[in-house]
Backbone atoms as SQL, in Angstrom:
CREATE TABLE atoms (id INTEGER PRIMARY KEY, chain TEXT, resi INTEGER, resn TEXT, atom TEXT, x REAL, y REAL, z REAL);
INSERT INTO atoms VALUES
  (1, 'A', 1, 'UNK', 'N', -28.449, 0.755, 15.581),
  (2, 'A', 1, 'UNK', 'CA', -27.047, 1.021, 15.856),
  (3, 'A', 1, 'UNK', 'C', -26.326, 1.181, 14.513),
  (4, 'A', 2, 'UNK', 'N', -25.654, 2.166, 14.066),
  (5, 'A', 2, 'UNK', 'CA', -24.725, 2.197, 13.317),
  (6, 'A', 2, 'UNK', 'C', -23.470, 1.698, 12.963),
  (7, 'A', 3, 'UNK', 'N', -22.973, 1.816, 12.047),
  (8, 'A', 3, 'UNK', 'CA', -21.563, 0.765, 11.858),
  (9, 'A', 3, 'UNK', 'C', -20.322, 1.415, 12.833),
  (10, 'A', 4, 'UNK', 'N', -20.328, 2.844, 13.097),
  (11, 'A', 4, 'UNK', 'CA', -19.855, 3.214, 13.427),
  (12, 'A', 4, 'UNK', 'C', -20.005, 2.829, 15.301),
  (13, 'A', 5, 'UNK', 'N', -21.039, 3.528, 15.756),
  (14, 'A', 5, 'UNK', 'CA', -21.530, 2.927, 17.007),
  (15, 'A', 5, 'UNK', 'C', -21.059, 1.555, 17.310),
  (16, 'A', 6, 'UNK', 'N', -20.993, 0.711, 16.354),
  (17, 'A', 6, 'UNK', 'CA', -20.398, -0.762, 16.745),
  (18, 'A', 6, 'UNK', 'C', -19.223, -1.036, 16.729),
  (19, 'A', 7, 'UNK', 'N', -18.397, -0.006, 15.870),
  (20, 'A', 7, 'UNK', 'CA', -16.669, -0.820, 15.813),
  (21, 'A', 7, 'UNK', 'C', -16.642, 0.341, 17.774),
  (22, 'A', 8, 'UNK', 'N', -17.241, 1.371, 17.828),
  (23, 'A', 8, 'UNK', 'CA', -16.754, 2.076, 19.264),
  (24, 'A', 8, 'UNK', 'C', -16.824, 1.162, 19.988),
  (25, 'A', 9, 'UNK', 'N', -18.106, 0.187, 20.409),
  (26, 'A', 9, 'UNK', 'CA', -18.418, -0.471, 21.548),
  (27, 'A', 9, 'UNK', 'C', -18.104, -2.427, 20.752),
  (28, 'A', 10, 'UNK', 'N', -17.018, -2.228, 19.990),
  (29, 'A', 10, 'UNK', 'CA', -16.226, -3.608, 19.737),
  (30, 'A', 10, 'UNK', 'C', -15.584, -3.874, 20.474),
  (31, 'A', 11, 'UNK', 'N', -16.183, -5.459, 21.777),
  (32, 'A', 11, 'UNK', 'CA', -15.021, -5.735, 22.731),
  (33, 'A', 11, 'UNK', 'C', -13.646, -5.603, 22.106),
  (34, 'A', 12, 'UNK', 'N', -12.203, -5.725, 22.959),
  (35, 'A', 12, 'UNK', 'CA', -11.298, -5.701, 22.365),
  (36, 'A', 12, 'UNK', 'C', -10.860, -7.167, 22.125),
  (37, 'A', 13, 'UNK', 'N', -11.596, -8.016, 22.909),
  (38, 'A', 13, 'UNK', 'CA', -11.125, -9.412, 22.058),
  (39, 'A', 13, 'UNK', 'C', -12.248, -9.683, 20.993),
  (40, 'A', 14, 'UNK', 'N', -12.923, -9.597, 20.546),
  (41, 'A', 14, 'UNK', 'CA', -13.799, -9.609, 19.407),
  (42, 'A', 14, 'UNK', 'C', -12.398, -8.832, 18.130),
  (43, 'A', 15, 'UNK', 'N', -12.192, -7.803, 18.547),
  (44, 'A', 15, 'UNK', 'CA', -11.527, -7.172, 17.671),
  (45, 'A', 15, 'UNK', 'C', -9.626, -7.569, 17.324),
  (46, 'A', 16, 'UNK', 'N', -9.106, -8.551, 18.088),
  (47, 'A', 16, 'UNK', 'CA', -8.194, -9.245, 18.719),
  (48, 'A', 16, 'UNK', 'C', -8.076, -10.844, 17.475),
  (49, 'A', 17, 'UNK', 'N', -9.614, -11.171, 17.223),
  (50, 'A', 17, 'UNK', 'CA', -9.990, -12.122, 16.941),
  (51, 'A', 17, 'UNK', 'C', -9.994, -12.032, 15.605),
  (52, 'A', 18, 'UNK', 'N', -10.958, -11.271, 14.983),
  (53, 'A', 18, 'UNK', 'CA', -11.001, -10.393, 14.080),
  (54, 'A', 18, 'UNK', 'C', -9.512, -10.382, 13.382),
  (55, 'A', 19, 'UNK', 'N', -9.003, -9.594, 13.839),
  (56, 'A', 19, 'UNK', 'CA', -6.954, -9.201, 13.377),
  (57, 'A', 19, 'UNK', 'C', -6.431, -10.810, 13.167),
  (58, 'A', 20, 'UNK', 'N', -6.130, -11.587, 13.604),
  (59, 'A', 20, 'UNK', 'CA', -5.838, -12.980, 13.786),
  (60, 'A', 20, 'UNK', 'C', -6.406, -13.847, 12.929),
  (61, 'A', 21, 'UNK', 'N', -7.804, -13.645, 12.733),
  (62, 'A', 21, 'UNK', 'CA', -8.760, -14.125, 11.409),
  (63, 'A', 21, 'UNK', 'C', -8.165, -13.908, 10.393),
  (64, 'A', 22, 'UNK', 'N', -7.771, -12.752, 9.917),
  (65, 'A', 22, 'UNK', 'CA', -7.224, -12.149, 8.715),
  (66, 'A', 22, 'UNK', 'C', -5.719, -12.717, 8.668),
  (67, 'A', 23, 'UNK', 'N', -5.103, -12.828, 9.846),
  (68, 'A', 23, 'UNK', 'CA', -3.551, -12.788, 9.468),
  (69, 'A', 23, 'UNK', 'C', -3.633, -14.360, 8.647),
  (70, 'A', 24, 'UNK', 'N', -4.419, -15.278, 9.998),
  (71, 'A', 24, 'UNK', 'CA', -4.175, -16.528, 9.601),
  (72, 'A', 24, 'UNK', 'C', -4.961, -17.248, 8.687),
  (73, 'A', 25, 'UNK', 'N', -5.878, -16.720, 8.153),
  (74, 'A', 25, 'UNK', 'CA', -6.872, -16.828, 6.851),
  (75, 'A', 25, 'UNK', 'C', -8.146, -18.014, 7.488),
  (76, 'A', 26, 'UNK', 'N', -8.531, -18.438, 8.756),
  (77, 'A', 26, 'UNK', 'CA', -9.363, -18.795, 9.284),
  (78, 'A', 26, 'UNK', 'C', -9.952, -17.930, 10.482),
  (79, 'A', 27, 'UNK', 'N', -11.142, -18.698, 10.802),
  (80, 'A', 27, 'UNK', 'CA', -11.838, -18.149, 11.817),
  (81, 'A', 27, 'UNK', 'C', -11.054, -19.048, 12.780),
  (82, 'A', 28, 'UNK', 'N', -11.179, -18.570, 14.324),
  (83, 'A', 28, 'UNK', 'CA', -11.148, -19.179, 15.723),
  (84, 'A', 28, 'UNK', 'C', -11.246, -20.842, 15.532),
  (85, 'A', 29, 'UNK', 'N', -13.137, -20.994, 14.982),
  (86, 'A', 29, 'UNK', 'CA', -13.149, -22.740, 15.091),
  (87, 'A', 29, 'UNK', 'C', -12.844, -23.534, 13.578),
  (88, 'A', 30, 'UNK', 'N', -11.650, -22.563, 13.034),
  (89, 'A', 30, 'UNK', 'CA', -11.004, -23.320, 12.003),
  (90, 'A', 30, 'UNK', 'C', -11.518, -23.191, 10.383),
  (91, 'A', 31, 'UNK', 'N', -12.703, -22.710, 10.369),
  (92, 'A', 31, 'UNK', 'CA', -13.207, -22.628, 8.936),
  (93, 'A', 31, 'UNK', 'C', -12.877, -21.191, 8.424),
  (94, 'A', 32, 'UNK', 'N', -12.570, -21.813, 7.329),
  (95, 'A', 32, 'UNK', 'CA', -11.824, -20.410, 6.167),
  (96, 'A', 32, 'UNK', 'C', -12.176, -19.666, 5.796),
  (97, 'A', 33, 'UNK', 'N', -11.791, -18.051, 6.198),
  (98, 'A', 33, 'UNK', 'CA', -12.737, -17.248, 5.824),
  (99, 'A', 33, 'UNK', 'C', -12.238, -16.397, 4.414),
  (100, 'A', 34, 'UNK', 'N', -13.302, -16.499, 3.954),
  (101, 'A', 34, 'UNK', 'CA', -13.669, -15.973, 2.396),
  (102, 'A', 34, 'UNK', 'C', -12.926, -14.759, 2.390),
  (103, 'A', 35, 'UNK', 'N', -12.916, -14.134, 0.881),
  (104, 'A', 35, 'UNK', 'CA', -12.439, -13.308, 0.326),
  (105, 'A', 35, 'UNK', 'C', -13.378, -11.635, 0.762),
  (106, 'A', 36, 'UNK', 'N', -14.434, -12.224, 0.806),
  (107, 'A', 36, 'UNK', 'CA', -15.266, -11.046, 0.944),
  (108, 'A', 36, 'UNK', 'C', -15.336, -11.156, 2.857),
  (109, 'A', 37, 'UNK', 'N', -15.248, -11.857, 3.278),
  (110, 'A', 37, 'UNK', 'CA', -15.169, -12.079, 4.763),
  (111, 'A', 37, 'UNK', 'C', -13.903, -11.360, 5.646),
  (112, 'A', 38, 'UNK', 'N', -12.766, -11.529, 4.594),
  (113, 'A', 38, 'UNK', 'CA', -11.217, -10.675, 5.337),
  (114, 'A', 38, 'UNK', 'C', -11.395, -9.563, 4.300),
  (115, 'A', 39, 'UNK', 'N', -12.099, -8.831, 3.419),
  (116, 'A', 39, 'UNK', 'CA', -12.275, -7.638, 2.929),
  (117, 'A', 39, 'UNK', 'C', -13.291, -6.633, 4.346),
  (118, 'A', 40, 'UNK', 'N', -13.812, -7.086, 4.286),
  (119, 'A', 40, 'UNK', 'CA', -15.000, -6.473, 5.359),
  (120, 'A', 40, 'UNK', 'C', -14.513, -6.657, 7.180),
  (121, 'A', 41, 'UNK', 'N', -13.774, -7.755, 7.654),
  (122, 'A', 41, 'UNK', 'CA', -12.996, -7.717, 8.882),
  (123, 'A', 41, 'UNK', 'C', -12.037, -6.733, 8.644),
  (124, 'A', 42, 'UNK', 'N', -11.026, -6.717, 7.486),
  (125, 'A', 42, 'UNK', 'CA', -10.195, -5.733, 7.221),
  (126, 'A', 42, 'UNK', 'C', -10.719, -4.518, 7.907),
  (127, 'A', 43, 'UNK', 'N', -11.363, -4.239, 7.043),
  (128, 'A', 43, 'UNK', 'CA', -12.290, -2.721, 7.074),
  (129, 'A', 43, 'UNK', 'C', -12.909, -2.503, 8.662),
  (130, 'A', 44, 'UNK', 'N', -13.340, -3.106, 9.286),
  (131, 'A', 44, 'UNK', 'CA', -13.257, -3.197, 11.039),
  (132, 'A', 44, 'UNK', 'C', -12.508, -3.004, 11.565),
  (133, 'A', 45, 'UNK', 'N', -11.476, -3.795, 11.151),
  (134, 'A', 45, 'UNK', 'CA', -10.108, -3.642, 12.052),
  (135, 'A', 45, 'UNK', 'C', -9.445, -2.134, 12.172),
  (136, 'A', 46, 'UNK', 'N', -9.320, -1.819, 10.670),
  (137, 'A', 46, 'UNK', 'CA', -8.927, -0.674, 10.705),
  (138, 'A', 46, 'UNK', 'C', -9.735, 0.349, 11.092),
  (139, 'A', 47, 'UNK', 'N', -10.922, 0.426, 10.754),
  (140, 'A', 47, 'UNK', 'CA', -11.499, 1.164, 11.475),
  (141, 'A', 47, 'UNK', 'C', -12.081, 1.235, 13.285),
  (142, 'A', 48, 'UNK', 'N', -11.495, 0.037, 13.284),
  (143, 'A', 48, 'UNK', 'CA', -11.210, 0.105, 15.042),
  (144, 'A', 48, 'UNK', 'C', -10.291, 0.903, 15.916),
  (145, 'A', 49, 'UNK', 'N', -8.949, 0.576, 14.918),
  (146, 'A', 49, 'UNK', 'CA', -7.523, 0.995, 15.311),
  (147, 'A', 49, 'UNK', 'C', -7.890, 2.562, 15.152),
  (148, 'A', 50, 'UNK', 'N', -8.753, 3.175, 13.919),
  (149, 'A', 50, 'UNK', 'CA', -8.213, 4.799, 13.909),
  (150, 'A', 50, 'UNK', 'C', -9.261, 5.334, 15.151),
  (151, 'A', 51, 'UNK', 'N', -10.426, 4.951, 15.127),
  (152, 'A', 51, 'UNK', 'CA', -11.512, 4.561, 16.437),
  (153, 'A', 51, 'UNK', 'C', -10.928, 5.082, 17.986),
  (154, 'A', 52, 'UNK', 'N', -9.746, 4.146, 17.524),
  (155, 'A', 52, 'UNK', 'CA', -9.725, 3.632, 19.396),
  (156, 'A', 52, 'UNK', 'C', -8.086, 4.255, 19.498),
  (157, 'A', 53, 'UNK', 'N', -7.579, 5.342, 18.616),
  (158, 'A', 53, 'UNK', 'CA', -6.002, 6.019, 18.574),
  (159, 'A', 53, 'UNK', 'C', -5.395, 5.046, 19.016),
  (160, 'A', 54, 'UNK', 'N', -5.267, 4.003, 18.037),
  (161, 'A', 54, 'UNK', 'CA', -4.062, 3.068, 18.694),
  (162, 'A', 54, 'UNK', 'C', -2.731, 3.521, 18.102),
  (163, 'A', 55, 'UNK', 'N', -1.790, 3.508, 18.448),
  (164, 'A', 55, 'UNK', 'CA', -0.315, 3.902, 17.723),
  (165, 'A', 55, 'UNK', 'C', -0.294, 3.313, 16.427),
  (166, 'A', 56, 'UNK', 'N', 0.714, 3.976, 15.443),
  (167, 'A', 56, 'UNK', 'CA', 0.616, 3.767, 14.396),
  (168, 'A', 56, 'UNK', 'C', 1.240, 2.021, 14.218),
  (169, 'A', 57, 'UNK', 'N', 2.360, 2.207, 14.899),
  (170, 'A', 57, 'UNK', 'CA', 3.314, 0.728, 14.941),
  (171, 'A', 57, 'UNK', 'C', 2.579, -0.612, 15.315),
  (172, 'A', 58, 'UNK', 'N', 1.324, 0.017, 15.736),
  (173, 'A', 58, 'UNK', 'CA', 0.590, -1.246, 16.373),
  (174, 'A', 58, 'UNK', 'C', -0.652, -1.380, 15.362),
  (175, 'A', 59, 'UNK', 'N', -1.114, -0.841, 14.201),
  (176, 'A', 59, 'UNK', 'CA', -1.889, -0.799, 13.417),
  (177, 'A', 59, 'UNK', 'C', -1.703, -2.161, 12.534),
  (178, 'A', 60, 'UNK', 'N', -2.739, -2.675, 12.089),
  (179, 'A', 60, 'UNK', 'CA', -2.555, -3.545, 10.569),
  (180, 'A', 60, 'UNK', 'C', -2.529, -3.149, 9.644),
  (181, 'A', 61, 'UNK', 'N', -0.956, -3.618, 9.114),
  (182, 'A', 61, 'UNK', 'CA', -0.076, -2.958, 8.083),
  (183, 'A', 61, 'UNK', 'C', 1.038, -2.275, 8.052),
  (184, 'A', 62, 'UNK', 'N', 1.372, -1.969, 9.341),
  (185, 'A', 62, 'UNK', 'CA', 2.391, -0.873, 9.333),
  (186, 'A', 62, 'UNK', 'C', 4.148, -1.553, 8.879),
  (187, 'A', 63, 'UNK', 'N', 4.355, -0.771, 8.291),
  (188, 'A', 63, 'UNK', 'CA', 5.475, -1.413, 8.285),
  (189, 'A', 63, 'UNK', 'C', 7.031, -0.808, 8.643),
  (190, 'A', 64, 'UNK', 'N', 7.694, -1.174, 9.518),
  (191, 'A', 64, 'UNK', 'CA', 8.755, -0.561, 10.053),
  (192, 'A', 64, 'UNK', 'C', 9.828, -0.515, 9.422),
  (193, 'A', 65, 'UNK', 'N', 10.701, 0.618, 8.655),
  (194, 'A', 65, 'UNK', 'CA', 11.106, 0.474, 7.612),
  (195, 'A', 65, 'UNK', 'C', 12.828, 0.637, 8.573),
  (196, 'A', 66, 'UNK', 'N', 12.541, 1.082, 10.026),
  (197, 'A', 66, 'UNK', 'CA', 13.708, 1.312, 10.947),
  (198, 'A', 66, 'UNK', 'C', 15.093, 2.004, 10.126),
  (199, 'A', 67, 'UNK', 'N', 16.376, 1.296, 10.035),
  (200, 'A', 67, 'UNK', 'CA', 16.997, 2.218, 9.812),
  (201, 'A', 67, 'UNK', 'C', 17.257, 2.752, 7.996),
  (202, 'A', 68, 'UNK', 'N', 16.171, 1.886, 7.771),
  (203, 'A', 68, 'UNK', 'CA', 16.081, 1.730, 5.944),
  (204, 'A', 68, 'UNK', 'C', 15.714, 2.846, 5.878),
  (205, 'A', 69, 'UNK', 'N', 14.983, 3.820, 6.284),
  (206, 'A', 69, 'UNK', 'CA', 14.070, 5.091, 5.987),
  (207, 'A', 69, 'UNK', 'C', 14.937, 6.187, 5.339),
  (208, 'A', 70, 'UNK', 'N', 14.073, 6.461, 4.255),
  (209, 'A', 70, 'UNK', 'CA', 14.811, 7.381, 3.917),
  (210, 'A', 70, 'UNK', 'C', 16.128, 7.519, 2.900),
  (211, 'A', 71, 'UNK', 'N', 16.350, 5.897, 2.658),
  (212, 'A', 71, 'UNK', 'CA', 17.266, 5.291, 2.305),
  (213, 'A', 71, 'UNK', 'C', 17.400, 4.690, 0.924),
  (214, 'A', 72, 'UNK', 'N', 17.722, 4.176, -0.319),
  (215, 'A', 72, 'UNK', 'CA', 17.992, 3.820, -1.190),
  (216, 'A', 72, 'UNK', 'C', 17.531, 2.483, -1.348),
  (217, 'A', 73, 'UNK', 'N', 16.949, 2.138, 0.016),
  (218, 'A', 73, 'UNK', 'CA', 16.551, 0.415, 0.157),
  (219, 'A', 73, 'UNK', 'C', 15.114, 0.745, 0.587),
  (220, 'A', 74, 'UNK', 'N', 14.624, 2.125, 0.864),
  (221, 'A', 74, 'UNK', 'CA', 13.462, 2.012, 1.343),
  (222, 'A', 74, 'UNK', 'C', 12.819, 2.350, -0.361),
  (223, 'A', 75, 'UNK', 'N', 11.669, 1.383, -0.719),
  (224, 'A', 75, 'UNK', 'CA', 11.007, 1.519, -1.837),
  (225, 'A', 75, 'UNK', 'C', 10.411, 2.797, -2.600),
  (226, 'A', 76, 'UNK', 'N', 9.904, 3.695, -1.217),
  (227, 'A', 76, 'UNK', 'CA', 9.236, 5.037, -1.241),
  (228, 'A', 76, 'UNK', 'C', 10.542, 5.971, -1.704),
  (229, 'A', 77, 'UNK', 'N', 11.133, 5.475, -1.667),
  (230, 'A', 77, 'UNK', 'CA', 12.721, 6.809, -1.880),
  (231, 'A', 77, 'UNK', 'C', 12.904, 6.213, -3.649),
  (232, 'A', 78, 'UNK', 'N', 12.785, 4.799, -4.008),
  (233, 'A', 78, 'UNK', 'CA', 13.138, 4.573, -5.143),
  (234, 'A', 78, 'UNK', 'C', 12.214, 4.916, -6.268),
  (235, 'A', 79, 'UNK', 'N', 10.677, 4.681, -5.375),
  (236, 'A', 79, 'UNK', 'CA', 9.472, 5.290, -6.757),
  (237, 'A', 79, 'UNK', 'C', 9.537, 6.615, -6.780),
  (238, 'A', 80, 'UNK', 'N', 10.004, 7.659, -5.741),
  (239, 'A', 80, 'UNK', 'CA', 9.823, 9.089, -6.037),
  (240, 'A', 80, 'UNK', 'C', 11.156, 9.324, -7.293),
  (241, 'A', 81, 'UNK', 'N', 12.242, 8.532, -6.765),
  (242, 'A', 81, 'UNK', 'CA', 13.421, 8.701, -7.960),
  (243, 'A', 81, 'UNK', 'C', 13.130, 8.129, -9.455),
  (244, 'A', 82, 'UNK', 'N', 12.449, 7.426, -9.185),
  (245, 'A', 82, 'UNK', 'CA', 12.263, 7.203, -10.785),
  (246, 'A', 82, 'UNK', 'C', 10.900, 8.126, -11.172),
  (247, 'A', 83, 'UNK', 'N', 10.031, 8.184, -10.373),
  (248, 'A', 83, 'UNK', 'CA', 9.107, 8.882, -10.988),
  (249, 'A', 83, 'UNK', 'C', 9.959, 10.345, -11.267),
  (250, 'A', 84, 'UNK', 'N', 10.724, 11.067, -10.820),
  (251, 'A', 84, 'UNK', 'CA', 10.928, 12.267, -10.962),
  (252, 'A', 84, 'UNK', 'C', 12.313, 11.980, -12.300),
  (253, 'A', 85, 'UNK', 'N', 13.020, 11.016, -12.259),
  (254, 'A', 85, 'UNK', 'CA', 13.442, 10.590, -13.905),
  (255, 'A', 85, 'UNK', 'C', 12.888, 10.131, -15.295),
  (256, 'A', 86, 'UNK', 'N', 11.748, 9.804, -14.625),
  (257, 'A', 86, 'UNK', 'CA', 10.863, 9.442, -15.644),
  (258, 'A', 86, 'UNK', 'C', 10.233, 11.361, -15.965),
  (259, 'A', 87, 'UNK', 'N', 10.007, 12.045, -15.152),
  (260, 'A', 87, 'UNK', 'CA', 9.659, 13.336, -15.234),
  (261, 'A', 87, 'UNK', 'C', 10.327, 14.287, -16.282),
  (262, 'A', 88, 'UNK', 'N', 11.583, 13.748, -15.927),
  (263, 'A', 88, 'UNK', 'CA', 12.889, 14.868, -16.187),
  (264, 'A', 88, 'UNK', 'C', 12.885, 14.469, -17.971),
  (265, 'A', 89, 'UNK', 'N', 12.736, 13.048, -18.397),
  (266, 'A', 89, 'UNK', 'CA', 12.819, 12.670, -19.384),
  (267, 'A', 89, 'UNK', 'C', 11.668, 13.088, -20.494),
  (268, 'A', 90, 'UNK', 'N', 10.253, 12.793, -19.227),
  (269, 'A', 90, 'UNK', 'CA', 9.283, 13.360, -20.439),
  (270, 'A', 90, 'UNK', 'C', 9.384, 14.882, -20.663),
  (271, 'A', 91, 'UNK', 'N', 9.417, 15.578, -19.984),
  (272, 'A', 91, 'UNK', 'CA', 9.818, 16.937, -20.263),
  (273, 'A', 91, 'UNK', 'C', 10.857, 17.498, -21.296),
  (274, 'A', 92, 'UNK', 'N', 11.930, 16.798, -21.208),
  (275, 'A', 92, 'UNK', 'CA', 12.921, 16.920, -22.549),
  (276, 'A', 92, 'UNK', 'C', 12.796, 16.764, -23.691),
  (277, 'A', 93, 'UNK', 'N', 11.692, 15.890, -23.877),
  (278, 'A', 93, 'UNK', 'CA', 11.297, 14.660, -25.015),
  (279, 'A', 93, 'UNK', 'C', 9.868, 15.600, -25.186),
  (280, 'A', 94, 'UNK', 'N', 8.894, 15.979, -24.523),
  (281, 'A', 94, 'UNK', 'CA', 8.252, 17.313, -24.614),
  (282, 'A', 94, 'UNK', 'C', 8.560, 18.286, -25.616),
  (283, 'A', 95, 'UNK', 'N', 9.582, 19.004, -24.927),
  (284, 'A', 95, 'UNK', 'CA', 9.763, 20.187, -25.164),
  (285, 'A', 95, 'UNK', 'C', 10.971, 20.265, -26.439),
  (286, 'A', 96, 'UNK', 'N', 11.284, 18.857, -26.911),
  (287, 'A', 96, 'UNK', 'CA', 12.112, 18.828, -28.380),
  (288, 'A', 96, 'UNK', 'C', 11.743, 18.416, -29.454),
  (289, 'A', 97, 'UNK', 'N', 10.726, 17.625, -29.406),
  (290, 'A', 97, 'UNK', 'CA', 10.632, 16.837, -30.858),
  (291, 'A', 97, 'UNK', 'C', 8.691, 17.096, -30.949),
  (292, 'A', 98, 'UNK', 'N', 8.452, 16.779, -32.463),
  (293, 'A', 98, 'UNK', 'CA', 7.194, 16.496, -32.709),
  (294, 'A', 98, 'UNK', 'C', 7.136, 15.142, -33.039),
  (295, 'A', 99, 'UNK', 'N', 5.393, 14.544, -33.248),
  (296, 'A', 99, 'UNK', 'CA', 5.213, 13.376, -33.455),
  (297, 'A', 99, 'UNK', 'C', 5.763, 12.586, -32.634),
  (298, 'A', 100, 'UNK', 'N', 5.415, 10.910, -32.451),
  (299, 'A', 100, 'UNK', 'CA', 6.240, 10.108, -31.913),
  (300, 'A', 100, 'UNK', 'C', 7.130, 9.483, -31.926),
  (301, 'A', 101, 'UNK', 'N', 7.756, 8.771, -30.659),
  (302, 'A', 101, 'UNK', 'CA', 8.960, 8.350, -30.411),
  (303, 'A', 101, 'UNK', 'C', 9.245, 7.462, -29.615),
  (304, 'A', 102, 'UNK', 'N', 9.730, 6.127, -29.690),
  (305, 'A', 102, 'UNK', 'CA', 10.162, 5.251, -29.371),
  (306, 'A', 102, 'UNK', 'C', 10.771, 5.230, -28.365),
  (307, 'A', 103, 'UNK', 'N', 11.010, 5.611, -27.257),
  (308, 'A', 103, 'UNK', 'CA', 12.197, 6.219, -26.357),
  (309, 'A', 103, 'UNK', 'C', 12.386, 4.853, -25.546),
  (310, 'A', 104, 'UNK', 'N', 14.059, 4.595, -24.961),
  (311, 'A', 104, 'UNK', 'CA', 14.207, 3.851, -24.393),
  (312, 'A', 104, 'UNK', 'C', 14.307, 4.022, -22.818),
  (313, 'A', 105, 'UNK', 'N', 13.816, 3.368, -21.729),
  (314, 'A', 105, 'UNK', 'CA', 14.295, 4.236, -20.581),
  (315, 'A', 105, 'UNK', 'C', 14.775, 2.743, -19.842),
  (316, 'A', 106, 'UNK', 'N', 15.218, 3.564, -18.955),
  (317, 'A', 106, 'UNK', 'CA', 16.838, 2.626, -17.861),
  (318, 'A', 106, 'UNK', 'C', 15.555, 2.805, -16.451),
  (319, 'A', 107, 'UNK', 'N', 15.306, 1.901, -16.434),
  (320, 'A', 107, 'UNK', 'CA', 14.708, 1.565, -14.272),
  (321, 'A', 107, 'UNK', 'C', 15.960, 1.476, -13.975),
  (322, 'A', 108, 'UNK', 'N', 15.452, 2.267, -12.408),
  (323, 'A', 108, 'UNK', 'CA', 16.978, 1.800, -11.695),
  (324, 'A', 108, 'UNK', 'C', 17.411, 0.453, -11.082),
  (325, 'A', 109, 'UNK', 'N', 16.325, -1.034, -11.255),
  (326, 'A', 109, 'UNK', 'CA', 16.848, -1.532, -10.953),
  (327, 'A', 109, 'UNK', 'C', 17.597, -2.727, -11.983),
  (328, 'A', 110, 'UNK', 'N', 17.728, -2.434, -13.386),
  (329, 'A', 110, 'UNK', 'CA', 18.233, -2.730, -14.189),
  (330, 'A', 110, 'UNK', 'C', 17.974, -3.248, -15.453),
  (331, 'A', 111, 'UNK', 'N', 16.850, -3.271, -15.083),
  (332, 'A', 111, 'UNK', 'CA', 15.689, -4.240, -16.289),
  (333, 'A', 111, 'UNK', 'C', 15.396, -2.727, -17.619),
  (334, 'A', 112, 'UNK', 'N', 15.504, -3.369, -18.596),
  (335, 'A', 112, 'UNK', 'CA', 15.053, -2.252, -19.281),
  (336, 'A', 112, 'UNK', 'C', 13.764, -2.603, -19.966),
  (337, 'A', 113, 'UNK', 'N', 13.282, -1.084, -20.524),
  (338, 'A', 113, 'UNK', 'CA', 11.811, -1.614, -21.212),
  (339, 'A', 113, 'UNK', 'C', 11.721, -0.401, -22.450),
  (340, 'A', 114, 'UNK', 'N', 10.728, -0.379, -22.744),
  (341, 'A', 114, 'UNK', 'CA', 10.392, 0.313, -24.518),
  (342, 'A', 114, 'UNK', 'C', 9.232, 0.859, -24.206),
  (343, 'A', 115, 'UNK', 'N', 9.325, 2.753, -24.001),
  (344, 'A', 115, 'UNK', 'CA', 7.746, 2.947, -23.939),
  (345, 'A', 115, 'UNK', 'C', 7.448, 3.987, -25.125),
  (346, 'A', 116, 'UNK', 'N', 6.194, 4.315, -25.452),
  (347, 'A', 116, 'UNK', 'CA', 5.816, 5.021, -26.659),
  (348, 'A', 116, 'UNK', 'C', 5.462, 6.247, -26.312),
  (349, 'A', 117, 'UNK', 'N', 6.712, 7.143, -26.723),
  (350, 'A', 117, 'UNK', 'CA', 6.079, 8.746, -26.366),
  (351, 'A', 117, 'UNK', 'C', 5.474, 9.156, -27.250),
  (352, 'A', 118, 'UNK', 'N', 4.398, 9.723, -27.218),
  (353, 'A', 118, 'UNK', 'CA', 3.491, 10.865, -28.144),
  (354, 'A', 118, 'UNK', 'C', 3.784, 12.040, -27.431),
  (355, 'A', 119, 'UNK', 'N', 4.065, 13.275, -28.584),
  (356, 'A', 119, 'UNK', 'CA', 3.974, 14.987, -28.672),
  (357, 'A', 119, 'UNK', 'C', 2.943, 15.163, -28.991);
C-alpha cells in the first residue's frame, strides 16, 4: 500500500485524532508527541484535507482574515508594500550612484534599520 493509498482509506476519526494530536501537542492516551511525530501527522493531515476536498476554512491553518482582507491590518497587504518600497528604493539607488552605500530605510511599522547597498 502506498502513502498515498493510505491517507485515501484514513478513517475520518483516525484523521480527527491525528488534527487534535498536533493542536494539543499529545497523543489521545496523553504522551507527548515529538517534534518529528507532529512534522509527519502534519504532513497527513494535510494531505488528507487536499485528498478528501475539504473546504479551505476547514483546513489546518487557515486563517480567516474576514473583514481585515485586503486591508492595512492584513499582513499580506503590508509585506507586498514594503517589499515594493524597498523595490522603488533599490532601483533609485541602482540607477544613481557607484560603489557602496550605507542607505537608511523607514519599515512601515516604525522601527528603523541600516542596510548595505552595493552597485
Amino acid at each position: 500500500m502506498t502513502y498515498e493509498e493510505l491517507i485515501e482509506r484514513l478513517d475520518p476519526n483516525v484523521y480527527g485524532s491525528l488534527r487534535q494530536s498536533i493542536e494539543l501537542g499529545k497523543w489521545p492516551d496523553g504522551r507527548k508527541v515529538s517534534p518529528e511525530q507532529r512534522s509527519i501527522s502534519l504532513e497527513a493531515v494535510i494531505h488528507y484535507e487536499n485528498t478528501h476536498n475539504m473546504a479551505e476554512e476547514e483546513r489546518t491553518g487557515y486563517i480567516d482574515r474576514g473583514a481585515k482582507a485586503g486591508t492595512d491590518c492584513d499582513p499580506t497587504v503590508r509585506m507586498q508594500k514594503k517589499a515594493a518600497k524597498k523595490a522603488a528604493k533599490n532601483d533609485a539607488v541602482n540607477g544613481s550612484l557607484d560603489g557602496s552605500l550605507d542607505e537608511r530605510s523607514d519599515d512601515s511599522d516604525g522601527s528603523e534599520q541600516y542596510t548595505e547597498v552595493k552597485v
